[in-house]
C-alpha positions in Angstrom: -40.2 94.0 169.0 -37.5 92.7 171.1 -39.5 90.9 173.6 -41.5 89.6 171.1 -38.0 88.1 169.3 -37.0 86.9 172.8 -39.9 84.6 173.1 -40.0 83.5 169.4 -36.4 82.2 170.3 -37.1 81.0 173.4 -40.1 79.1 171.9 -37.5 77.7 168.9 -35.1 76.8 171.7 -37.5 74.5 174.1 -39.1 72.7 171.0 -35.5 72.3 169.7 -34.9 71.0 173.6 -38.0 68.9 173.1 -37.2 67.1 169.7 -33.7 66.5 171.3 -35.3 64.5 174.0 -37.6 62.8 172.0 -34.3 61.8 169.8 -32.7 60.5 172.6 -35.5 58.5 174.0 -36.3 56.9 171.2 -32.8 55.4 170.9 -32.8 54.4 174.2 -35.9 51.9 173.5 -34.4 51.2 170.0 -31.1 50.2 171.8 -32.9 48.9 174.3 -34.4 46.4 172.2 -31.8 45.6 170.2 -29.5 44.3 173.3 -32.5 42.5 174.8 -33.2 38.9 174.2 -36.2 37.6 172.7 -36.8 35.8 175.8 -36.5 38.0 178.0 -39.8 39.5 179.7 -38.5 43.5 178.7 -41.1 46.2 179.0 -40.0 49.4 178.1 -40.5 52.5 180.5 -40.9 56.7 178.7 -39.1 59.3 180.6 -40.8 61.8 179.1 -44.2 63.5 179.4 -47.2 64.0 176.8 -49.5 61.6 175.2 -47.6 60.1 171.8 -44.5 59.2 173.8 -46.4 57.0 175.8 -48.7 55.8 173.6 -45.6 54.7 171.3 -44.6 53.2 174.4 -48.0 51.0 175.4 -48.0 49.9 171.6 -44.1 48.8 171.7 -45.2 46.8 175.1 -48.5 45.1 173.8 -46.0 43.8 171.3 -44.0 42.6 172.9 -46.5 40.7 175.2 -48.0 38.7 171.9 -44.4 38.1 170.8 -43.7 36.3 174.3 -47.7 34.8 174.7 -46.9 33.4 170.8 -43.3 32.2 172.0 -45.2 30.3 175.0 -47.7 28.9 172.8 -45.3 27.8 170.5 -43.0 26.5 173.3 -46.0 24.6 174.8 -47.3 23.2 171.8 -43.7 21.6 171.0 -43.4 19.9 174.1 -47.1 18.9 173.6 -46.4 17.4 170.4 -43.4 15.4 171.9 -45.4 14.0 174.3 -48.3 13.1 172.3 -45.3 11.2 170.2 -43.8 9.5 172.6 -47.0 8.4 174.1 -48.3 7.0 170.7 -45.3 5.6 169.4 -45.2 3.2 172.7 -49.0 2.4 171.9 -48.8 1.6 168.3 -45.2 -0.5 169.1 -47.2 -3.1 171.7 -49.7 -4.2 169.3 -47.4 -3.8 166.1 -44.4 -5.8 168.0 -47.2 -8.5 168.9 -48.2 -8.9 165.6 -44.7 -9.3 164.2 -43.7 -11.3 166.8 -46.7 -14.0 166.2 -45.8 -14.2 162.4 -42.6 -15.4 163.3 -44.1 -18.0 165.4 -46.2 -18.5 162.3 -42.7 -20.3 160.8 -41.7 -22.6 163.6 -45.2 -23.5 164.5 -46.9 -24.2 161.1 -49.9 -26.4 162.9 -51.0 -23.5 164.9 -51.0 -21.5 162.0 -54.9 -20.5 162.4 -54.6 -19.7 166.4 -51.4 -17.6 165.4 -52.7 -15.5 162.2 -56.4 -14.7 164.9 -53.8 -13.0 167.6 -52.1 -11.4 164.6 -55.3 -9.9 163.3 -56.7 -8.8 166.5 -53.1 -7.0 166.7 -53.2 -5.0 163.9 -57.2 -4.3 164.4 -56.3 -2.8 167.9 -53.3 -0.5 165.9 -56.3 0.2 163.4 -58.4 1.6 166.4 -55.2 3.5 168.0 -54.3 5.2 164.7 -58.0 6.0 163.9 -58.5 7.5 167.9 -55.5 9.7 167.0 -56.5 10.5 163.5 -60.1 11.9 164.8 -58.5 13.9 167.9 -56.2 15.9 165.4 -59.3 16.3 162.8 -60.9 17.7 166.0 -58.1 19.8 167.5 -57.2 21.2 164.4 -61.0 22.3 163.7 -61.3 20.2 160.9 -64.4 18.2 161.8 -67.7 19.9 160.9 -70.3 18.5 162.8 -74.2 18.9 162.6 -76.7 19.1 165.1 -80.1 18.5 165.2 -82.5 17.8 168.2 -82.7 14.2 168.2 -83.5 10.6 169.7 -80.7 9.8 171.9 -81.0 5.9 172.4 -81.2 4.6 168.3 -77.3 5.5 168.4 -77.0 3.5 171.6 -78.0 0.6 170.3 -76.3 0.5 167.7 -73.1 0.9 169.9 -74.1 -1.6 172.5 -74.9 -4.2 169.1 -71.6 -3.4 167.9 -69.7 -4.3 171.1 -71.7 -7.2 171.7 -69.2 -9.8 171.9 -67.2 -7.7 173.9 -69.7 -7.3 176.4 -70.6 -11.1 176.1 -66.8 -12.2 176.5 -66.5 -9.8 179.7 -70.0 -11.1 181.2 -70.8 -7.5 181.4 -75.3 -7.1 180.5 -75.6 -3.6 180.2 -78.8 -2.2 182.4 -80.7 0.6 180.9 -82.6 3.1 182.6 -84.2 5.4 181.1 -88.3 6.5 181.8 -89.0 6.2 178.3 -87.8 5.6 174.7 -88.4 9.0 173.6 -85.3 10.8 175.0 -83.8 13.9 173.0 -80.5 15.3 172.9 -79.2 18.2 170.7 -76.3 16.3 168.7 -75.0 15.3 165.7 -75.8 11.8 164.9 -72.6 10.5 164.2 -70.6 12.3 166.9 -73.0 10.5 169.5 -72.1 7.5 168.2 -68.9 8.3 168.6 -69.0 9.1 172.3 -71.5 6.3 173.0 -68.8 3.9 171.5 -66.2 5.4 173.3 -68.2 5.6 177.2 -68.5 1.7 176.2 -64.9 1.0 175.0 -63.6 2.7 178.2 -65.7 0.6 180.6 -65.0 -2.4 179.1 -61.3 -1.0 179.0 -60.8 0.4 182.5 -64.0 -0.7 184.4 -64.2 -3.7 187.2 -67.5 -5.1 185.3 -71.6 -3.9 185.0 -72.5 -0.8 182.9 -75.4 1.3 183.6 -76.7 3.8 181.2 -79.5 5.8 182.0 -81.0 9.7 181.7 -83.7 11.8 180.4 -83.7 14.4 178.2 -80.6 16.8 177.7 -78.6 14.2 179.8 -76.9 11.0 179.7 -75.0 8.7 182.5 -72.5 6.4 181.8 -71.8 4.5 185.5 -69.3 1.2 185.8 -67.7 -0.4 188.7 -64.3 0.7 189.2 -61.1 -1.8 189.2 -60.4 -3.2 192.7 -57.6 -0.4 194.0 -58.2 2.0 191.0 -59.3 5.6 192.4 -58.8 7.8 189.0 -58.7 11.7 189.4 -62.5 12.6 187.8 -60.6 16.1 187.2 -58.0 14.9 184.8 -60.0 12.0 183.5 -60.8 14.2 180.1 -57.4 15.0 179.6 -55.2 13.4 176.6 -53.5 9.8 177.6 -53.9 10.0 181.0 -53.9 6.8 182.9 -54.9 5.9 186.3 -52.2 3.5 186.5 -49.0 4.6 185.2 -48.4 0.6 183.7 -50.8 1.2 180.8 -51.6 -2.2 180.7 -55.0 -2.3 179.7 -54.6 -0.9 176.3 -56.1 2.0 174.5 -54.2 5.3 173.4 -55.8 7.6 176.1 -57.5 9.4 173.8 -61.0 8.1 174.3 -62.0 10.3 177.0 -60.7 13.3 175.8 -62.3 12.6 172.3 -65.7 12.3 174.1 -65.4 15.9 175.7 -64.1 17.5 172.5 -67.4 16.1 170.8 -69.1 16.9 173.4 -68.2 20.6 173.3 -68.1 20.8 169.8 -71.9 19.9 170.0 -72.7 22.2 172.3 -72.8 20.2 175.8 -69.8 19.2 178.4 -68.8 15.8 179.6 -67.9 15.3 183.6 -66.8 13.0 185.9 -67.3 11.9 189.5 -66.7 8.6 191.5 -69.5 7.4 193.8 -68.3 4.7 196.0 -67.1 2.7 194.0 -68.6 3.7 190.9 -67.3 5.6 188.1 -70.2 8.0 186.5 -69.6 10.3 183.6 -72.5 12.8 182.9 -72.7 14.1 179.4 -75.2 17.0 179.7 -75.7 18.4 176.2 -77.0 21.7 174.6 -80.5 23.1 176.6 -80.5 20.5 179.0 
């Protein structure tokens, strides 16, 4: 009876010893959290043995990491958003201060009156086209764009993008040569999104490019190729990316958005858009879904 008492308290006074440990390790990593910053990069560490401690542990420390991933995201998507602002707010002030500044010539000059208000309009038709390239890059970031795709002819929406920058291409000499082995090419897309990317490949040439435009490909697969600016060498691996610029001036207009609207499309329909420089050709591939 005795020894049986003996271990009955013995057995009492370890799990007693136990719980007191637990207690006491648990307000260690409650203390410890509460003096930590929320910036800081704390993982908490269990002294003691058996499953639940350290699974209570592993679960306090996976939360932690998503608080700190979702701080960085936040972090990154603030100083994202400041960038994209001060990038578009210079854009949209060149064409807006070049408008306002030709209506007040509009005064003091009334015989040029019809010269004056044709700068002015092509002005606020170039803000149009910077505020519309930023409007469709949100839609698209934010997942707001539904697109659908069909298998479809691929050079019906060229044409109509090559029509539509026809005085462009006329004004810049440019006489676009088309390869392609027949008329019958097919790409997985969504009608309007091609058109999109077709008017943008254009736009960008015309833009950035030292004259020509070839487009060619077969099916699954387009090429966009363009001579590039005497001294310009642009990085084909950031080419894609939001505003940049081969040359830090930004003189030749444009929001930098172009490019990186044509890959979003592009992925959104299923395909990926590259880059490479050939001599002294620029070529972007876009290789869509299947080819």
């Amino acid at each position: 009876m005795l020894p049986a008492l003996i271990l009955a308290l013995a057995a009492l006074g370890f799990a007693l010893l136990r719980l007191w440990a637990y207690r006491a390790q648990l307000l260690e990593m409650a203390r410890t959290l509460e003096e930590t910053p929320p910036e800081s990069n704390l993982r908490l560490t269990v002294g003691m043995s058996g499953k639940a401690p350290r699974r209570l542990c592993q679960a306090v420390n996976r939360r932690l990491e998503e608080g700190r991933q979702l701080r960085l995201e936040m972090s990154r998507r603030e100083q994202e958003l400041k960038y994209t602002m001060a990038c578009i707010s210079h854009d949209i002030r060149t064409p807006l201060a070049g408008a306002m500044g030709y209506l007040q010539l509009l005064e003091g000059e009334p015989e040029r009156q019809a010269e004056h208000l044709d700068i002015v309009r092509r002005r606020l038709e170039e803000l149009d086209g910077l505020l519309d390239e930023l409007f469709l890059y949100t839609r698209l970031q934010g997942g707001s764009l539904p697109l659908e795709c069909e298998t479809m002819a691929a050079l019906p929406p060229l044409w109509d993008a090559l029509a539509e920058f026809y005085p462009q291409l006329e004004a810049a000499g440019v006489e676009p040569a088309l390869r392609f082995d027949r008329e019958d090419v097919t790409v997985w897309a969504s009608q309007p999104a091609l058109g999109r990317v077709y008017r943008n490949l254009i736009a960008n040439a015309l833009r950035h490019g030292g004259g020509g435009l070839t487009v060619s490909g077969r099916d699954g697969v387009i090429c966009f190729s363009n001579q590039l600016l005497p001294g310009s060498r642009p990085d084909p691996a950031r080419l894609f990316d939001r505003f940049y610029q081969s040359s830090p001036a930004r003189t030749r207009g444009g929001a930098g958005l172009g490019l990186a609207i044509v890959r979003e499309l592009m992925e959104r329909m299923g395909g990926q858009a590259s880059a490479q420089i050939a001599g002294d050709l620029l070529v972007i591939k876009l290789s869509f879904r299947g080819a």
